[in-house]
LOMIDREN-679760 format. One record per residue (C-alpha): x, y, z; residue number from 0. Coordinates in Angstrom, 2 decimals, padded with zeros to 5 digits. Layout:
MARVEX       px       py       pz    k
MARVEX        X        Y        Z  NUM
...
//
This chain:
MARVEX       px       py       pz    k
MARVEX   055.82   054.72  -068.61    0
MARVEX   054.56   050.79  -068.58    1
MARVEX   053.99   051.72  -064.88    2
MARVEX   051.86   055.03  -065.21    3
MARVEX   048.36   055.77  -064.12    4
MARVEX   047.84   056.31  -067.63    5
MARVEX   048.91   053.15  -068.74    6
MARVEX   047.24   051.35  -066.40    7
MARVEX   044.09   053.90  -067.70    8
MARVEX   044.64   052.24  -071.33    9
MARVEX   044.89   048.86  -070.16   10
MARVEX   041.18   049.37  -068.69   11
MARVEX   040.04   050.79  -072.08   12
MARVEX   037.82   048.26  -074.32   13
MARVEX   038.23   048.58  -078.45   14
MARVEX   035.11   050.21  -078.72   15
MARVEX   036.51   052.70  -075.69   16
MARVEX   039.73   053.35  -078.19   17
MARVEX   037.29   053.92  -080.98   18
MARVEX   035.34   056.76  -079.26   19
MARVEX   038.46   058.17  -077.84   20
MARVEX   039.84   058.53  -080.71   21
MARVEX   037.09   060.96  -081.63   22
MARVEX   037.16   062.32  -078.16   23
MARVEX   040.62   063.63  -078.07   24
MARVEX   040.58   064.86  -081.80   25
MARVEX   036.96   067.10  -080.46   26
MARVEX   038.10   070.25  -079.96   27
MARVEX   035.94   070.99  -077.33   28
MARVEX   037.57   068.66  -075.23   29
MARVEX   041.43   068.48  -076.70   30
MARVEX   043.20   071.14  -078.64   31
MARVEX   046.60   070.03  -078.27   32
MARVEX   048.00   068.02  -081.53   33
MARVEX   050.75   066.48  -078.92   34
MARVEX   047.98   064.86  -077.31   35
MARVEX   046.60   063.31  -080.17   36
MARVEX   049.33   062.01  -081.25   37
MARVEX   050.24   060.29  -078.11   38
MARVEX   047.21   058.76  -077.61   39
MARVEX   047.20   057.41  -081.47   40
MARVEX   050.71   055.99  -080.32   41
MARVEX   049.66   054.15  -077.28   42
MARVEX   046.77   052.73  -078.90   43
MARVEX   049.23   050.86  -081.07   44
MARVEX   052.07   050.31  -078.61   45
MARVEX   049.52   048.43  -075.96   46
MARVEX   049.75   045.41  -078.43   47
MARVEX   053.60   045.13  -078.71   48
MARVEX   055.00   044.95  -075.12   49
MARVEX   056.25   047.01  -072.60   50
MARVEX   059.96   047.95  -074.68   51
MARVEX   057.01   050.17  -076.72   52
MARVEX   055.62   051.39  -073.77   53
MARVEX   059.09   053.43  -072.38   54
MARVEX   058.85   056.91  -072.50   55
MARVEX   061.67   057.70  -074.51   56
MARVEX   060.48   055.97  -077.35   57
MARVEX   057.02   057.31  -077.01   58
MARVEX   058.34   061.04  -076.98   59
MARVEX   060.61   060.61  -080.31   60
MARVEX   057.45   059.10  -081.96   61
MARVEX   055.20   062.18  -080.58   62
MARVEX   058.17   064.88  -081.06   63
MARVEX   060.03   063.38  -083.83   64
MARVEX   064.07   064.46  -083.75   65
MARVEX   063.66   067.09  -080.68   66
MARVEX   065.58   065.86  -077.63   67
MARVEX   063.93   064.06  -074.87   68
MARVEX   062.33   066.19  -072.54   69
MARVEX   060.90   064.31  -069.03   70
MARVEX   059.12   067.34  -068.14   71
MARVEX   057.46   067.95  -070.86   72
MARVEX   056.67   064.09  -071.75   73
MARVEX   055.28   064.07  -068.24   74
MARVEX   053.34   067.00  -068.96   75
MARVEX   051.79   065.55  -072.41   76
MARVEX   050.76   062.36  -070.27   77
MARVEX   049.22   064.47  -067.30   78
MARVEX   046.75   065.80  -070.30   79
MARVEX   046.06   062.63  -071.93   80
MARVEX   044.98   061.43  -069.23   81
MARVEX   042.87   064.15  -067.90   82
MARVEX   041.15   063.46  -071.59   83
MARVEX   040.80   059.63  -070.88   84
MARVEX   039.41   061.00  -067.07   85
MARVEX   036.46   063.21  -068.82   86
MARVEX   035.43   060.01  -071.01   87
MARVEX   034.88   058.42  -068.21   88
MARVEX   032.74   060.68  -066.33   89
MARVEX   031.17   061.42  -069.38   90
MARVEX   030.14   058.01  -070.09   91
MARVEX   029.01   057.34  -066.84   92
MARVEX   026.65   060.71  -067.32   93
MARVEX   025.14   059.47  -070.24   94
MARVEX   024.27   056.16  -068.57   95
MARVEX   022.35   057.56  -066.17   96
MARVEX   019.83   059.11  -069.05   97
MARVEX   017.46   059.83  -065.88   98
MARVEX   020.20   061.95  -064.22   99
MARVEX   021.06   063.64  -067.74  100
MARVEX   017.36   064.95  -067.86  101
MARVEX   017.86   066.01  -064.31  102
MARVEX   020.56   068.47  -065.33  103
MARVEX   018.85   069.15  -068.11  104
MARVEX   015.79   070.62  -066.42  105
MARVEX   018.37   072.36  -063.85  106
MARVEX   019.58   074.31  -066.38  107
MARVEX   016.08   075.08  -068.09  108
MARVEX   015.05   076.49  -064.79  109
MARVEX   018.21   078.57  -064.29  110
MARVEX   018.10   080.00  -068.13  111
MARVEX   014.04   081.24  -067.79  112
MARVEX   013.26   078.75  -070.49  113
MARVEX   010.20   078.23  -068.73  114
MARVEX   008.15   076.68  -072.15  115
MARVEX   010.88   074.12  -072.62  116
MARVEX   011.09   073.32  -068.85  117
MARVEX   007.58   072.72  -068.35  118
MARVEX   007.58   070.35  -071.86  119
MARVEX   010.63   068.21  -070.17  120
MARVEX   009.52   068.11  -066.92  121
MARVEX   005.95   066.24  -068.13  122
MARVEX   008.13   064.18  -070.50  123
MARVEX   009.98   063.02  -067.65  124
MARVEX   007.56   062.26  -064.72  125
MARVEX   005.77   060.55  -067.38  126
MARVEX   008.58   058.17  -068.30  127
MARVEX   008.88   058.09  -064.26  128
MARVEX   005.66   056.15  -064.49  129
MARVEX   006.29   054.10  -067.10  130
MARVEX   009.79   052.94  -066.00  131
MARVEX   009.35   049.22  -064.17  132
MARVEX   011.80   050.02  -061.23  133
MARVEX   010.91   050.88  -057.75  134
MARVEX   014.19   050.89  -056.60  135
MARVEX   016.22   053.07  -054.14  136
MARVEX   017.22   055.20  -057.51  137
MARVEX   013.81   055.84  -058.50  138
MARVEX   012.95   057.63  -055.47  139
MARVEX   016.23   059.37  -055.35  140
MARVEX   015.44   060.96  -058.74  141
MARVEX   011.98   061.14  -058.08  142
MARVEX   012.83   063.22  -055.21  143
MARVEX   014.89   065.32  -057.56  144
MARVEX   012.21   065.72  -060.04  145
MARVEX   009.83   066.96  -057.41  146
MARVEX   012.47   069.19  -056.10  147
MARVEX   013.23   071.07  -059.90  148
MARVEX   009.30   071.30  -059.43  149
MARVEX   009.09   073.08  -056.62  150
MARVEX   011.90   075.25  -057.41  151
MARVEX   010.08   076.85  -060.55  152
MARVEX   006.63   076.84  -058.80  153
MARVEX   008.16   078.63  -056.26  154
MARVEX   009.55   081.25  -058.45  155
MARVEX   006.80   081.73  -060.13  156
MARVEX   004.19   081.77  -057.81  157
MARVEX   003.83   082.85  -054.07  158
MARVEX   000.71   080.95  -053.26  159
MARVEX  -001.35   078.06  -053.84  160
MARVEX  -000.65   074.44  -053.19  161
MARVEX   003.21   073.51  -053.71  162
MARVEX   004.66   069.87  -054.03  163
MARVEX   006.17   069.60  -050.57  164
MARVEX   004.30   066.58  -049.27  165
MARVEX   005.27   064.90  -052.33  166
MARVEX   008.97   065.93  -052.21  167
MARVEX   008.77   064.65  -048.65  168
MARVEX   007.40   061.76  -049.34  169
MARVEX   009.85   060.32  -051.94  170
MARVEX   013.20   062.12  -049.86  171
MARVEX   011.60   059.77  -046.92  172
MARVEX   011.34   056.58  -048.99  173
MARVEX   014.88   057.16  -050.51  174
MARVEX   016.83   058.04  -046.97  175
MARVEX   014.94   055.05  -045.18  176
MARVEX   015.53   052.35  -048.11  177
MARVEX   019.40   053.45  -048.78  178
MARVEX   020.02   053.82  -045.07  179
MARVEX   018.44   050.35  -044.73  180
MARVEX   020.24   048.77  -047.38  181
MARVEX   023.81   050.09  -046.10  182
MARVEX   022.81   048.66  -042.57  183
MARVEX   021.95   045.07  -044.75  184
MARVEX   025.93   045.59  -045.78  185
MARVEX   026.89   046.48  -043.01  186
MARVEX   025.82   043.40  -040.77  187
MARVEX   027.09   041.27  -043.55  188
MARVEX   030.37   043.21  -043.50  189
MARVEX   030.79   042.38  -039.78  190
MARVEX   030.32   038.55  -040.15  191
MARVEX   033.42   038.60  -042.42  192
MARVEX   035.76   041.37  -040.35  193
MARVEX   036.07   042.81  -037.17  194
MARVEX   035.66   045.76  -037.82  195
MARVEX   032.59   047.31  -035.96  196
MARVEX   030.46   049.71  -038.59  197
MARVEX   028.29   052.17  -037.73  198
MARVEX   024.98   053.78  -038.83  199
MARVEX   023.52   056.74  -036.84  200
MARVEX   020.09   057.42  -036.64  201
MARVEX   019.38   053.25  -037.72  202
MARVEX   017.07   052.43  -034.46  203
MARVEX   015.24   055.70  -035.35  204
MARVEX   014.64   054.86  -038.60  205
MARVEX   013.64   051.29  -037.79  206
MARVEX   011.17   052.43  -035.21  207
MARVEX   009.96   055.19  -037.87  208
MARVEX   009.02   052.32  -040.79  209
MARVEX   007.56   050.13  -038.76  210
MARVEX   004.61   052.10  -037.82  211
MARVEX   004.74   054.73  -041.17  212
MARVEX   002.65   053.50  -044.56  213
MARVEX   006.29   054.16  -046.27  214
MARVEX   007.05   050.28  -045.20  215
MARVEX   004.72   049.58  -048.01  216
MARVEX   007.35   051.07  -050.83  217
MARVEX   009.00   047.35  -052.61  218
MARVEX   012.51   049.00  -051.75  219
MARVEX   011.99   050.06  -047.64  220
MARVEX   009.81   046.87  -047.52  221
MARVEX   012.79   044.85  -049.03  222
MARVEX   015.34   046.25  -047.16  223
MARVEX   013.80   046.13  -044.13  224
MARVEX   012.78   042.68  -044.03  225
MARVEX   016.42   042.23  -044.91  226
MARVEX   017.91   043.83  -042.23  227
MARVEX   015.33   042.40  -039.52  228
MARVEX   016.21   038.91  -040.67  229
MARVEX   020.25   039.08  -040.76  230
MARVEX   020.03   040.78  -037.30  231
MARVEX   017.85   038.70  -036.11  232
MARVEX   018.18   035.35  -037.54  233
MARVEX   016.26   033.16  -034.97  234
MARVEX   012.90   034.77  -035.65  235
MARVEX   012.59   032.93  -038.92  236
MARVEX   009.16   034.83  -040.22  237
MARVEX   011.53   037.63  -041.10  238
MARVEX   013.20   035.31  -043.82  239
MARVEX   009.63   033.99  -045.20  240
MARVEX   008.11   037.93  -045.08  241
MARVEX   011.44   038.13  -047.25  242
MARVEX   011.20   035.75  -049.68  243
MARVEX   007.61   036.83  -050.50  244
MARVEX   008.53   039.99  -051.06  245
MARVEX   011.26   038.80  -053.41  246
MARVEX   009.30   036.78  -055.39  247
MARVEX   006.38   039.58  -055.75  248
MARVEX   008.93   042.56  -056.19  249
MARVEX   012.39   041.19  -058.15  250
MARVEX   010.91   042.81  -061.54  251
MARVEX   010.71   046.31  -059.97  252
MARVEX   014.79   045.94  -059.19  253
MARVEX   017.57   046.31  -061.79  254
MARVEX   019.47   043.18  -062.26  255
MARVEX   022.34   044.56  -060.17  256
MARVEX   020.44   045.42  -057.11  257
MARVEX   018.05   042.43  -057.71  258
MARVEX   021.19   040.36  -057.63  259
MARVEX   022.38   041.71  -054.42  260
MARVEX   018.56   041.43  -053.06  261
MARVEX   018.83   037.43  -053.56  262
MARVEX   022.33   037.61  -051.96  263
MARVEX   021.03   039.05  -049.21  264
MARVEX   018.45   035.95  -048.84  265
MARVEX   021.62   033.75  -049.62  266
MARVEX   023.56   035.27  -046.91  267
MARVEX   021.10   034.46  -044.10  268
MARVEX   020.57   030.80  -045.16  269
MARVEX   024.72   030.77  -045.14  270
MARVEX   024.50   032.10  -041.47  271
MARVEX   021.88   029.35  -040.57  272
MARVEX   023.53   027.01  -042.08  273
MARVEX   026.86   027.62  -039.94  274
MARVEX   024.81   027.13  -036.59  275
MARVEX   023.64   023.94  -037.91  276
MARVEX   020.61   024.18  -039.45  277
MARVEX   020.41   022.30  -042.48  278
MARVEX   017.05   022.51  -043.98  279
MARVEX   018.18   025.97  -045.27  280
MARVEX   020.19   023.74  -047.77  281
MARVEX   017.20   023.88  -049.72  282
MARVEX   016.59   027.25  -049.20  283
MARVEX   019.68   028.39  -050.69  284
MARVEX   019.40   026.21  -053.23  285
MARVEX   016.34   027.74  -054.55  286
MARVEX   017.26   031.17  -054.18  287
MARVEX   020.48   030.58  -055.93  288
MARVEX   018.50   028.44  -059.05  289
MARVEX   015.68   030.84  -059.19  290
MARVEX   018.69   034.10  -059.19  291
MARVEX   019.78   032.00  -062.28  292
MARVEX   016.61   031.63  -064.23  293
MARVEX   015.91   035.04  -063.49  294
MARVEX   019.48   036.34  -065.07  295
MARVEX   020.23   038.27  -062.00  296
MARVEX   023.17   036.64  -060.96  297
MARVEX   024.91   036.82  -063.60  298
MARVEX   027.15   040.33  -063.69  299
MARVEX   026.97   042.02  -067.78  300
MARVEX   027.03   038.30  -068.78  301
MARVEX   029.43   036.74  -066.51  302
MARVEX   029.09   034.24  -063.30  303
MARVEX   031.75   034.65  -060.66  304
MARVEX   033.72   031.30  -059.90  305
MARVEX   032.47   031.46  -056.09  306
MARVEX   028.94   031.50  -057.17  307
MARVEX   029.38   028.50  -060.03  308
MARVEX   031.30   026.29  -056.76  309
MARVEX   028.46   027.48  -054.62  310
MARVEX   025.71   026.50  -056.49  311
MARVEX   027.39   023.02  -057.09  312
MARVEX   027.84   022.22  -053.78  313
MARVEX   024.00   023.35  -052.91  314
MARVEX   023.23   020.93  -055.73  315
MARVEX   025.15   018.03  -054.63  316
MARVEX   023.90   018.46  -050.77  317
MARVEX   019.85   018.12  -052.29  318
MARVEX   021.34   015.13  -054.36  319
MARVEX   020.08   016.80  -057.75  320
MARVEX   023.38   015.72  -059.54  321
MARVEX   021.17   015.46  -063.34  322
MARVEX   020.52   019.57  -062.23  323
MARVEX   023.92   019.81  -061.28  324
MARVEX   025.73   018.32  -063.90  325
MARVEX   023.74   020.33  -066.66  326
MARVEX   024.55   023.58  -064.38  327
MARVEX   028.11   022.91  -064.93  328
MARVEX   027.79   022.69  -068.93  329
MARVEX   025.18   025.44  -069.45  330
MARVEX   027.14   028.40  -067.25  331
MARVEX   030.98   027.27  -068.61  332
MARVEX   030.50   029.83  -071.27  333
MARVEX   029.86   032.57  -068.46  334
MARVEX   032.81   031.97  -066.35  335
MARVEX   035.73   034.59  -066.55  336
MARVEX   037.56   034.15  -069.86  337
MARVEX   041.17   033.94  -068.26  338
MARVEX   040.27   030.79  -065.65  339
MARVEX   037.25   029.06  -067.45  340
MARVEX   039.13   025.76  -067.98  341
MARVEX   040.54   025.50  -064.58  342
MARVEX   036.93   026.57  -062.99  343
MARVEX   035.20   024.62  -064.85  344
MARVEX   037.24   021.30  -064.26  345
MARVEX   037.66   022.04  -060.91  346
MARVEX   034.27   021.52  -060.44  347
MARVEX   033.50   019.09  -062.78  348
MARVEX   036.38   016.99  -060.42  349
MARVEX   034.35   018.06  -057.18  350
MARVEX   031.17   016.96  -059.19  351
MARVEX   033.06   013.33  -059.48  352
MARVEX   034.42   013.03  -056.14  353
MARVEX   031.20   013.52  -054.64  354
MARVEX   028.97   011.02  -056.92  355
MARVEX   031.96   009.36  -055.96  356
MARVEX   033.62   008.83  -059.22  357
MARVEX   037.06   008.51  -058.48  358
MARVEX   039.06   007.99  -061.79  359
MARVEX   037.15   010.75  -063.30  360
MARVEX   037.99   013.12  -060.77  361
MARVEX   041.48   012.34  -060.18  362
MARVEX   041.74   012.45  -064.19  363
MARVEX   040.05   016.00  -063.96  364
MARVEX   042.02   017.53  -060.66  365
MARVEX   045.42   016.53  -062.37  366
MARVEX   044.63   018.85  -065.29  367
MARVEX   042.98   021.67  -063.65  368
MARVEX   045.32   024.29  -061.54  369
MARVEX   043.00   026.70  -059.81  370
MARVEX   044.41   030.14  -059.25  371
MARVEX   042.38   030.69  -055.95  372
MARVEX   044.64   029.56  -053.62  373
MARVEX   041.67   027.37  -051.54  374
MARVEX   040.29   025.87  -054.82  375
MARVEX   043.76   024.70  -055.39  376
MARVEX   044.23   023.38  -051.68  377
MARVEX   040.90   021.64  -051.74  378
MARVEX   041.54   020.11  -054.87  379
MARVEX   045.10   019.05  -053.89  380
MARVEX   043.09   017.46  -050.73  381
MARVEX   040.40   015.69  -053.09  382
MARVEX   043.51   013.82  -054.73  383
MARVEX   044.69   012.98  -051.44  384
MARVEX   042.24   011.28  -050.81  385
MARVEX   041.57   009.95  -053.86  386
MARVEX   044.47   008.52  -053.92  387
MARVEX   044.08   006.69  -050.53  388
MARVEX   040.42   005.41  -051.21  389
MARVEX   042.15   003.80  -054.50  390
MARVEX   045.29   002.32  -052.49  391
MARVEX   047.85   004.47  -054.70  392
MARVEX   050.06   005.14  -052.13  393
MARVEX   053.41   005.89  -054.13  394
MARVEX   051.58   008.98  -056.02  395
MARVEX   050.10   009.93  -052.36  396
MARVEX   053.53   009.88  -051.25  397
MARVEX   054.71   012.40  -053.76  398
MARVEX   051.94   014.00  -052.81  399
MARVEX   051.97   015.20  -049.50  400
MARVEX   055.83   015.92  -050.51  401
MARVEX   054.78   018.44  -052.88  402
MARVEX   051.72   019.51  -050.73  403
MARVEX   053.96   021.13  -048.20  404
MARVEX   055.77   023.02  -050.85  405
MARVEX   053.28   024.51  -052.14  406
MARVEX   051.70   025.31  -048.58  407
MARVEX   055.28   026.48  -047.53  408
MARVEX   055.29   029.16  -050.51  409
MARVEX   052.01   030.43  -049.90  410
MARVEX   051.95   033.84  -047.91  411
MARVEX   048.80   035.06  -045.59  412
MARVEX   047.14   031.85  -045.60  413
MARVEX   046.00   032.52  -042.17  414
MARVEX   044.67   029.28  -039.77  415
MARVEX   043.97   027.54  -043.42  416
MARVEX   048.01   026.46  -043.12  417
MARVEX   047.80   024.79  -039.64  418
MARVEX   044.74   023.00  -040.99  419
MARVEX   046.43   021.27  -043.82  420
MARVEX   049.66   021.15  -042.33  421
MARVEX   048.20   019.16  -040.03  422
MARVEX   046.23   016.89  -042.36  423
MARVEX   049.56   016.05  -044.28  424
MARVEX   051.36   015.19  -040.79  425
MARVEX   048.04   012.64  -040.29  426
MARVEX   048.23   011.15  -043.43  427
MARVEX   051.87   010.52  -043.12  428
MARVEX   051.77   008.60  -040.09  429
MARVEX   048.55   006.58  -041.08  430
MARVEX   050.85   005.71  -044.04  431
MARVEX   052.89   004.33  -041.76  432
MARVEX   050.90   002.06  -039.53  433
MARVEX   051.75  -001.27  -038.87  434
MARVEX   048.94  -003.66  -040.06  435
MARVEX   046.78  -004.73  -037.23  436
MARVEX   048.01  -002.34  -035.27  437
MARVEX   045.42  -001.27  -033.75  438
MARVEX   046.66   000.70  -030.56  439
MARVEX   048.67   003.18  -032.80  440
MARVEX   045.54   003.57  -034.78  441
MARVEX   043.27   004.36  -031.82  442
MARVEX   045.76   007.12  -030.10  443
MARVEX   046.36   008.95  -033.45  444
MARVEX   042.56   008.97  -033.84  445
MARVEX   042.39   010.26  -030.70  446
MARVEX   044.66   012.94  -031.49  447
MARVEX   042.81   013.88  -034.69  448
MARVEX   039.79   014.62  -032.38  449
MARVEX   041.60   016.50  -030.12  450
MARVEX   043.06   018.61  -032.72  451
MARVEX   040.84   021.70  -033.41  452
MARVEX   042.90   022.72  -036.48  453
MARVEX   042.82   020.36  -038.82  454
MARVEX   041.23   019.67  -042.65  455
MARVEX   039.36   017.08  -044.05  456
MARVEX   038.71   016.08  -040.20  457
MARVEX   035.52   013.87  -040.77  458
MARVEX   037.40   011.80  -043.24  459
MARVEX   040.13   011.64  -041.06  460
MARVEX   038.11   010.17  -038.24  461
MARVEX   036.06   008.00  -040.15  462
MARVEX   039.25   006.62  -042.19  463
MARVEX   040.63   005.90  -038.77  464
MARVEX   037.93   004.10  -037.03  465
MARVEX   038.88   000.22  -036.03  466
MARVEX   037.95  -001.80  -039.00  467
MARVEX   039.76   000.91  -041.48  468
MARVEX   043.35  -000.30  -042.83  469
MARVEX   045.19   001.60  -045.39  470
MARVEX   047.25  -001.10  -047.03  471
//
C-alpha cells in the first residue's frame, strides 16, 4: 500500500488538511461508510511510523479486526477513501475561488426562480467587482460571467429594452485577448528552452485586433501584449521600456502569482539580451529582480526558489553591489526550501567568496555544502578546482579531479554539460603536469583549449594558460 495513489494522496496532506478530513469523512453527506473512517483514522497515524505500517495487511486487520484478509475488498475500502480525500480537494479549491462560489451561487438562484435573492447577490457581487484591486485576466473572466448570469435573467424576464450584450462583449473580448496573449508570452519562452514548436491559432488576428481596438488600454491586454511584442521581437527595445512602465504603474492590479510571472516575463527578455551580448541589461535584471523582492512577488506562499536566490546573487555580484548582496543572502535564508536551506544557502555564500575573491572562505564554505542540483554541485566542485590551483594546493586538486570524474561518471542525462567538464578535468591534468618553463607545451595546449568548443571554466582556462602563468 506504501506505493498507492492514496498514499502518495496522504503524503501531500498538511496537519491542518488531516484535521478537516477528519471531519470530512465522518460528514455524512460526504462518507457513510464506518470502514472508511476507520481507515483513514489509521493512516493518519501509520504515516509517522514507516512504511512496515503502511502494508495492507496490517492496515485491513486494524480496519476489520479478526476477519481474514480480503485484497478485494481492502482495495475497494482504499478506492473510497480516496475518492473522499479527491472531493476535499476540489472542494477546497471551490471555496478559494469565493468569486467563482458566488458565480454558482447566482446560477442556481436563476435556475430555482428565486428572483428577490438573485437580484440582492448579483448587486452584492458587481459591487465587490468594483471594489476588488485586480485587473487581471480572472477579473474579466468572471466579470464576463457575471454579465452573462445578467443577461440570462433579463432575458427571461423581459423581451425588450436594452440588454447587457455590449458589456458581456466587452469583458469576453478583454479576457480571450489577455489569456490568449499571455499563453503566446509562454509559449515563446517555452520554445527558447525546447524544440518543440507551439502553436496558437488565431494569434496574428488577435495582435492585429489590439493594436488598433481601445481594449489595448485594459492593464492585463496592455501587459501582455507589450510582453509578447518584446520577447518576439527583442531588437526593437521600446517594447521592453513600454513594458516596464506598465509594470511599474499596473503590478498592484495583479495577484502576487501572476504579478510574479509578469516580472519574469521582463526577466526573461533581459536573459535573452543578455545571451547575444548585451550587457547593460545586467542592470536591468537586476532591478526587476530587487524591485520583484521588495514588492513580495517573487516569493511563492512564503518561499524563494534556489534558482532565483543564485540568480539574484550573480546579478548582484556583476553590478559590484556585494554590501546588497551579502545582506540578500542573510535576509532570504529563512525563505529557501526547508529540506536544502543549508546547502543553498552556503553554496552561495561560497560563490559570494569566490567572486570578492575570498578564497579560504569559500573553499571553507564549498567543502561543507553538497548541493542536490546536480549543476550547483558541478559548479561548486569547479570553484574548488580552482581554488585550489589559485592557492598552489595541488595534492587536494589532485584528489580532486580523481573524484570529479566519479561523480561525473555516475551522473545520468547530463547532456553536453559532461563533455564540458570532462574536458576541463583532462586540461587541468596536463597543466598539472607541465614542465617549468616549458613554454611550447603551454602554448599548444592553450591552443587546444581555444579550439575546443566544449569545454567549462574556458576563460579561466585561457587566461591561466597565457605565457607568464606557471602553476608550480
Amino acid at each position: 500500500m506504501h506505493k498507492s495513489t492514496l498514499v502518495e494522496a496522504f503524503r501531500a496532506l498538511s496537519k491542518k488538511d488531516i484535521r478537516e478530513l477528519r471531519k470530512f469523512v465522518r460528514s455524512p453527506y460526504f462518507n457513510q461508510r464506518e470502514d472508511v473512517i476507520r481507515l483513514f483514522d489509521y493512516l493518519a497515524e501509520a504515516m509517522e511510523q514507516g512504511e512496515e505500517a503502511l502494508h495492507r495487511e496490517r492496515a485491513y486487520a486494524w480496519v476489520f479486526p479478526g476477519k481474514p484478509y480480503d485484497d478485494a475488498w481492502m482495495k475497494l475500502v482504499m478506492h473510497f477513501l480516496l475518492n473522499a480525500i479527491r472531493k476535499y480537494f476540489a472542494l477546497l479549491e471551490v471555496e478559494g475561488d469565493e468569486t467563482g462560489l458566488q458565480l454558482h451561487l447566482l446560477r442556481a438562484l436563476r435556475r430555482r426562480g428565486l428572483d428577490k435573492l438573485f437580484e440582492k447577490e448579483i448587486k452584492n457581487l458587481e459591487q465587490q467587482q468594483e471594489r476588488q484591486p485586480f485587473r487581471n485576466v480572472g477579473y474579466h473572466y468572471h466579470n464576463y460571467q457575471l454579465q452573462l448570469e445578467r443577461y440570462e435573467y433579463d432575458h427571461r424576464q423581459r423581451r425588450s429594452g436594452r440588454m447587457n450584450l455590449q458589456e458581456l462583449a466587452e469583458e469576453l473580448t478583454i479576457f480571450y485577448l489577455a489569456d490568449i496573449l499571455r499563453h503566446s508570452c509562454t509559449v515563446l519562452t517555452a520554445r527558447n528552452i525546447s524544440q518543440e514548436d507551439y502553436k496558437l491559432e488565431l494569434l496574428e488576428e488577435v495582435l492585429r485586433y489590439v493594436e488598433r481596438s481601445p481594449v489595448r488600454q485594459s492593464p492585463a491586454v496592455a501587459i501582455y501584449h507589450q510582453a509578447y511584442k518584446a520577447l518576439s521581437e527583442p531588437e526593437a527595445e521600446a517594447y521592453f521600456a513600454n513594458l516596464r512602465e506598465l509594470i511599474e504603474q499596473h503590478w498592484r492590479q495583479f495577484p502576487p502569482e501572476e504579478a510574479r510571472d509578469i516580472h519574469l516575463l521582463a526577466i526573461n527578455y533581459c536573459i535573452q539580451r543578455l545571451n547575444k551580448g548585451h550587457r547593460q541589461y545586467i542592470q536591468q535584471a537586476f532591478e526587476l529582480y530587487r524591485r520583484g523582492l521588495e514588492r513580495g512577488v517573487l516569493l511563492e506562499e512564503g518561499a524563494l526558489s534556489k534558482f532565483t536566490y543564485n540568480n539574484v546573487l550573480m546579478l548582484a555580484i556583476a553590478q559590484q553591489e556585494w554590501e546588497w548582496a551579502e545582506s540578500f543572502l542573510e535576509k532570504y535564508k529563512a525563505h529557501l526550501p526547508l529540506r536544502e536551506r543549508e546547502n543553498i544557502y552556503r553554496y552561495n555564500l561560497a560563490v559570494y567568496y569566490f567572486r570578492k575573491p575570498d578564497y579560504g572562505r569559500a573553499m571553507q564554505l564549498l567543502q561543507q555544502a553538497n548541493p542536490e542540483d546536480v549543476l550547483y554541485n558541478l559548479n561548486a566542485r569547479s570553484m574548488l578546482l580552482r581554488i585550489y590551483y589559485e592557492l598552489g594546493e595541488y595534492d587536494a586538486l589532485e584528489s580532486l579531479l580523481d573524484s570529479f570524474r566519479t561523480y561525473i561518471g555516475r551522473q545520468k542525462g547530463l547532456g553536453y554539460h559532461k563533455e564540458n567538464y570532462l574536458n576541463l578535468l583532462s586540461f587541468v591534468r596536463q597543466m598539472l603536469r607541465f614542465a617549468p618553463g616549458d613554454r611550447g607545451a603551454r602554448e599548444k595546449l592553450r591552443r587546444k583549449v581555444e579550439d575546443t568548443p566544449a569545454v567549462a571554466e574556458k576563460g579561466w582556462l585561457l587566461e591561466k594558460l597565457m605565457p607568464a602563468q606557471s602553476p608550480r
